[in-house]
VEXMIZA-125023 format. One record per residue: x, y, z of N, C-alpha, C in turn. Coordinates in pm, whole numbers, m for minus. Each point is the difference from the previous one (the first is absolute). Layout:
   neast  nnorth     nup  caeast  canorth    caup   ceast  cnorth     cup
       X       Y       Z       X        Y       Z       X       Y       Z
...
END
This chain:
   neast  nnorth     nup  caeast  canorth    caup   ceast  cnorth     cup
   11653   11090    9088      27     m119     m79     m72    m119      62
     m26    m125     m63    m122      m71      18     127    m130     113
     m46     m42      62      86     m122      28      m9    m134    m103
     107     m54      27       5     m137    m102      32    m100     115
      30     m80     m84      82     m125      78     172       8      30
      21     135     m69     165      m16      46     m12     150      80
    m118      67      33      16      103     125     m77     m67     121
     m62    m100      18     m36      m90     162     116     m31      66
     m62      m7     129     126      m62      98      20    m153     m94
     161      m7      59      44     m141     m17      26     m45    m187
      40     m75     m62      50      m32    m116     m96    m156      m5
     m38     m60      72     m73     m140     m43    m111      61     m89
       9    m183     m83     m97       26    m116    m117     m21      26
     m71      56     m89    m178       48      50     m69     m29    m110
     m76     m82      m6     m83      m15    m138     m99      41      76
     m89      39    m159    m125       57     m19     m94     m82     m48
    m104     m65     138     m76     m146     m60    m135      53     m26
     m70     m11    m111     m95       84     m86     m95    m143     m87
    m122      93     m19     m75     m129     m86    m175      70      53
     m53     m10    m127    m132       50       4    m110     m86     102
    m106      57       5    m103      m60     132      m8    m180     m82
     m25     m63     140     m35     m109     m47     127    m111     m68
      99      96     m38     150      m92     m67      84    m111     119
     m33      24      72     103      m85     112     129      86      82
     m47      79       3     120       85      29      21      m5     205
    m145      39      12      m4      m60     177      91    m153      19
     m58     m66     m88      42     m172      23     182     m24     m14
      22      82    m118     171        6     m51      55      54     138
     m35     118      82      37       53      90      32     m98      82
    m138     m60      68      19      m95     133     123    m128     m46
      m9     m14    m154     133     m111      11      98      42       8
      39     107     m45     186      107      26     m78       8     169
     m62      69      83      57      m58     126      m9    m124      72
     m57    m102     m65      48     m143      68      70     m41     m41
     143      69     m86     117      m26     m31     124     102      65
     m69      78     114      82       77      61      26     161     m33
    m122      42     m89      67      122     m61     m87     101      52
      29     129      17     m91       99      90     m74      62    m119
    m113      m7      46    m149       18     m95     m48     185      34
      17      53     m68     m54      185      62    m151      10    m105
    m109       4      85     m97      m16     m59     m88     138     m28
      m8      32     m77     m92      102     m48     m78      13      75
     m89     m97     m45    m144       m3      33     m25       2     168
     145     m55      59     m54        3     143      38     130      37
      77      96     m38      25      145     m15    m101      98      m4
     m99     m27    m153     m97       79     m34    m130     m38     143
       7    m110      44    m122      m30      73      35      90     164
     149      12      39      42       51     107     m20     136     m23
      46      77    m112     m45      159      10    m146      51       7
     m70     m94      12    m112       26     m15    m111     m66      96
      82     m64     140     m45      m26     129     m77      84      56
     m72     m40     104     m51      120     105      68      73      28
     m28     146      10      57       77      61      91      82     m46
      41     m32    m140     108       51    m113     m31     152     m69
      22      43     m50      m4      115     m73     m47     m26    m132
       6     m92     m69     m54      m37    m100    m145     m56      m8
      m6    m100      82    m147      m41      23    m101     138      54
      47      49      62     m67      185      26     m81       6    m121
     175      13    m110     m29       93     m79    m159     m86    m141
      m3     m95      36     m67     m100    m107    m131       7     108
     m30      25      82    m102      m20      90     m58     139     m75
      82     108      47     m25      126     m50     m52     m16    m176
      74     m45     m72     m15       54    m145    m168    m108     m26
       2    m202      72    m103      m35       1     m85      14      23
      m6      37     154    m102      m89      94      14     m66      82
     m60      11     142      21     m147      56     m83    m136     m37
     m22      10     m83    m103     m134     m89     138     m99     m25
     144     119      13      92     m101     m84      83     m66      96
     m59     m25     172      30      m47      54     m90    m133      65
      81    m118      62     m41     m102      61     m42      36     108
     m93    m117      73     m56       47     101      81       7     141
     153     m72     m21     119       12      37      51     135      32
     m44      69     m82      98      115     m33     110      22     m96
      33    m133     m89      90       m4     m94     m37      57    m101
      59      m8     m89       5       26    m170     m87    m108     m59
    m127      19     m77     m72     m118     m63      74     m12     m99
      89     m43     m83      94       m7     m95     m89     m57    m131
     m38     m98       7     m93      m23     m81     m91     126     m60
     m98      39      47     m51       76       5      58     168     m99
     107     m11      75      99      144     m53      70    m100    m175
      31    m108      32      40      m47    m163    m125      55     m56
    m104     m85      m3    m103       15    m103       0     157     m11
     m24     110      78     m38      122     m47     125      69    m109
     136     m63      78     138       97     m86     m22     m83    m142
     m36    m135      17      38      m62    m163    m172      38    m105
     m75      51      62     m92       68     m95      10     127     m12
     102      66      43      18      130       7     135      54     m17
      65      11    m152     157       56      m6      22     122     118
    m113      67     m54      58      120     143      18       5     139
     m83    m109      11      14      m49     165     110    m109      24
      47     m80     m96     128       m8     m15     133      43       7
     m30     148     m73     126       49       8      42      63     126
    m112      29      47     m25       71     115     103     m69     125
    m101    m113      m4      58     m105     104     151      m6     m38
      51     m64     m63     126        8     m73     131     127      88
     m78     106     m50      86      108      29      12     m12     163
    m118       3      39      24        5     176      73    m127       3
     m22    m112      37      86     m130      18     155     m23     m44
      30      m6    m135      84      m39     m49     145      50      27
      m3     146      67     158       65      52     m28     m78     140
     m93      m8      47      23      m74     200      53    m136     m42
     m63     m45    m124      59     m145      22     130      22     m36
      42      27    m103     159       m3     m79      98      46     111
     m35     104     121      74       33     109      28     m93      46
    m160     m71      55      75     m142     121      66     m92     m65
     m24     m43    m122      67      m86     m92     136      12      25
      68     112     m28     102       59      19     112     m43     137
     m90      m5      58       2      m37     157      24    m107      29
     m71    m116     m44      18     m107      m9      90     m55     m46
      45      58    m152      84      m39     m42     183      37      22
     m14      51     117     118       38      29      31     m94     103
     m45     m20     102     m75     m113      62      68    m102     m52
     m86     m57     m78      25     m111     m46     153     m38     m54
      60     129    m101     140      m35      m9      76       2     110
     m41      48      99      96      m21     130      28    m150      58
     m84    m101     m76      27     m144     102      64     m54     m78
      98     m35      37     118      m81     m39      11    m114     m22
    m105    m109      50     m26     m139     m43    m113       0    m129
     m17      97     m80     m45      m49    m106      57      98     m99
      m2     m87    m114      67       36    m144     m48      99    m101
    m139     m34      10    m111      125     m74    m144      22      93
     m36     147     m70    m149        5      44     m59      30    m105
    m135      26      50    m170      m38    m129     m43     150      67
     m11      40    m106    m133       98      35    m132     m65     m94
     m97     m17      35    m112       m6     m42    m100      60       4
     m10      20    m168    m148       94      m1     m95      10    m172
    m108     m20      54     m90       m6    m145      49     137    m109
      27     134     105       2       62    m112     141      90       2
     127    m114     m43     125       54      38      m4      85    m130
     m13     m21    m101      60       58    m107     m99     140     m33
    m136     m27      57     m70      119     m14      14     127      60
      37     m56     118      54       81     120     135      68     m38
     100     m51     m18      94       50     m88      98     m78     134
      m9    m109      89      28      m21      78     136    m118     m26
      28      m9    m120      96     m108     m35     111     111     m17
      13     142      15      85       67       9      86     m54     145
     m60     m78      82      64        7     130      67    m150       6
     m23     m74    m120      42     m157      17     102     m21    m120
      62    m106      m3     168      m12     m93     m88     m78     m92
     m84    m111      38     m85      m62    m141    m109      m2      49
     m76     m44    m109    m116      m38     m24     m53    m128     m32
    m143     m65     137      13     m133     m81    m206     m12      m8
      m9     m43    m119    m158       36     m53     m51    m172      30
     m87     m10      62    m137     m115       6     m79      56     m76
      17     m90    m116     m90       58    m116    m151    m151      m5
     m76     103     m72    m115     m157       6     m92     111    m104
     m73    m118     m67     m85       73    m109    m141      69      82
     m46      75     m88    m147       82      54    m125    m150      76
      49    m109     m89    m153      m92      34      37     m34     117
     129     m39      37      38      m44     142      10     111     119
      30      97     m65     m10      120     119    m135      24      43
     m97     m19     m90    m143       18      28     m67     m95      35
      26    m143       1     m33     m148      86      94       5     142
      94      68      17      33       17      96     m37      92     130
     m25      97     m34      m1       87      94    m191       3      16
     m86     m26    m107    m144      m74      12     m24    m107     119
      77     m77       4       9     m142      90      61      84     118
     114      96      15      86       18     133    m130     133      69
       4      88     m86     m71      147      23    m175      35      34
      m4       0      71    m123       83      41     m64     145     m81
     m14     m10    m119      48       88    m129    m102     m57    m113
     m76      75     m20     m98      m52    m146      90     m22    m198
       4     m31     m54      41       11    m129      43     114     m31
    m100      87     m54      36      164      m5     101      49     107
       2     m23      96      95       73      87     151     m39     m83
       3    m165      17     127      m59     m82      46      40    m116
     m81      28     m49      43       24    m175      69     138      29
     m61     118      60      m3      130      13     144      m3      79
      37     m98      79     104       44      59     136     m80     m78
     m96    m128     m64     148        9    m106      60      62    m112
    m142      74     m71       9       90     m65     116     151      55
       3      34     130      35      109      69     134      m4     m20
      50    m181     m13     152      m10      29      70      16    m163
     152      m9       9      39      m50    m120     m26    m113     m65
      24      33    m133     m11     m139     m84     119    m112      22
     m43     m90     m42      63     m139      75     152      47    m127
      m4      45    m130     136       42    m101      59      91      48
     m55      84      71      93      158      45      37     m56     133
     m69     m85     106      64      m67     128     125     m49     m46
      28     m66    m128      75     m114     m41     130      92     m62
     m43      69     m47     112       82     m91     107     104     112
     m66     m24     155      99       94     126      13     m96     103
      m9    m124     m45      34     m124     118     158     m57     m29
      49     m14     106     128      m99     m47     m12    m134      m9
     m55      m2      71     m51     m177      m6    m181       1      40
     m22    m137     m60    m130        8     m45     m40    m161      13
    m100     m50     151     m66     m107     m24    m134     m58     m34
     m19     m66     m53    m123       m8     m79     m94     m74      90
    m117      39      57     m90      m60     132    m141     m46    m104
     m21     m83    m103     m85      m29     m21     m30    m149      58
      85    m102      50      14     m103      73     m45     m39     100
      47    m117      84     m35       25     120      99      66     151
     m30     m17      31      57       57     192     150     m41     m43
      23    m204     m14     144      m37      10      36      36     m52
     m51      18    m142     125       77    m164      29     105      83
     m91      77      81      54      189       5      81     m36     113
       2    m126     135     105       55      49     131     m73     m40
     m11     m94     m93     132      m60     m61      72     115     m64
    m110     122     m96     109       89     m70      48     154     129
     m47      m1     111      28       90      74     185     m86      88
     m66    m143     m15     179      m45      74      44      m4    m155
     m27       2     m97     125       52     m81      70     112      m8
    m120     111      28       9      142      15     146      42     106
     m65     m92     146      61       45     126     203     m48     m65
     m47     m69     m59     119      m84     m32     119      93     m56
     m72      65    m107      16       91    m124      87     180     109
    m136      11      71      19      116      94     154     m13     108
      m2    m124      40      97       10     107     157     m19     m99
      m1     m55    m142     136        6     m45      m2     150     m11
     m91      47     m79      72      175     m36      17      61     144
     m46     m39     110      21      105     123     131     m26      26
      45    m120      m1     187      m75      35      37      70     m92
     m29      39    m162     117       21     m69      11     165       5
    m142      65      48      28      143      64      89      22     110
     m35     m92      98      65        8      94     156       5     m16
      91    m109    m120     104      m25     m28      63     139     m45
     m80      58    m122      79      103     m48     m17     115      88
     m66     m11      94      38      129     119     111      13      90
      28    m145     m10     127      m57     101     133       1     m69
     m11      36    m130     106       m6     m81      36     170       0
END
């Protein structure tokens, strides 16, 4: 049987913070933790299984090349985007090896995290919670939504990434209606920085009553 959010250690609430490339979803993060809330990051997950020396990076050295390494010895990440997002099969590929190491440590973390007692909720964050099937492990869902023109002026200006790469990888994700139709809550990042972190302290606001009133009917 798959784990959820009511088979993890601990009963604190766990949202699932989600939002396509380029939406604000990194940025929503860093304001839930400069409001105190523990941030479990995907992305810094996927980049750790795949360190020197790992079993996974082996295995991508093996299936690549070492072309697909830095002169470091790391993972050229760049490099490995562009080939998986012109290539479904090298996609899926990648996918399959990665995606059970991460959802493990995730796992990990998030048990972790319900163990500290001075905070009310935690965040998991990740671009591809709902693809992943990874909102099985969180009580809600909260979507940084932003239209295609801004996701693609965004991550153009942030990314080291040509056009085609962008399109191809927003193409890869869900549509911004099917994101929307499995979110519980849903903020809209076409704005600037202050709007998104004014609606994340509404959010935090929002998050810490339902954790008290969970908390209440457990005590009852």
């Amino acid at each position: 049987m798959a784990e959820t959010a009511h088979h993890l250690p601990g009963s604190k609430l766990l949202v699932g913070l989600t939002g396509g490339i380029g939406s604000g979803k990194s940025a929503a993060a860093a304001g839930f933790e400069a409001l105190g809330i523990p941030v479990i990051e995907a992305d810094v997950v996927a980049r750790e299984v795949v360190s020197p020396g790992t079993a996974a990076l082996a295995a991508i050295i093996r299936h690549c090349g070492s072309g697909i390494l830095l002169p470091s010895g790391e993972l050229d990440r760049a490099t490995l985007r562009q080939r998986v997002f012109a290539d479904a099969a090298e996609r899926r590929w990648l996918e399959a090896l990665l995606h059970p190491l991460i959802r493990a440590n995730l796992i990990q973390q998030i048990g972790a995290a319900a163990a500290l007692p001075e905070t009310p909720y935690a965040i998991l964050s990740n671009s591809l919670l709902l693809e992943t099937g990874q909102d099985a492990l969180v009580h809600r869902v909260l979507l940084i939504d932003a239209c295609e023109e801004k996701q693609r002026e965004r991550t153009l200006h942030r990314d080291s990434v040509d056009a085609r790469t962008v399109d191809a990888i927003i193409a890869s994700q869900w549509r911004r209606e099917h994101r929307r139709a499995r979110a519980d809550d849903v903020i809209l990042n076409d704005g600037t920085l202050q709007e998104l972190d004014s609606a994340v302290r509404a959010m935090d606001e929002r998050y810490r009553r339902l954790a008290a009133a969970a908390t209440t009917q457990e005590e009852k």
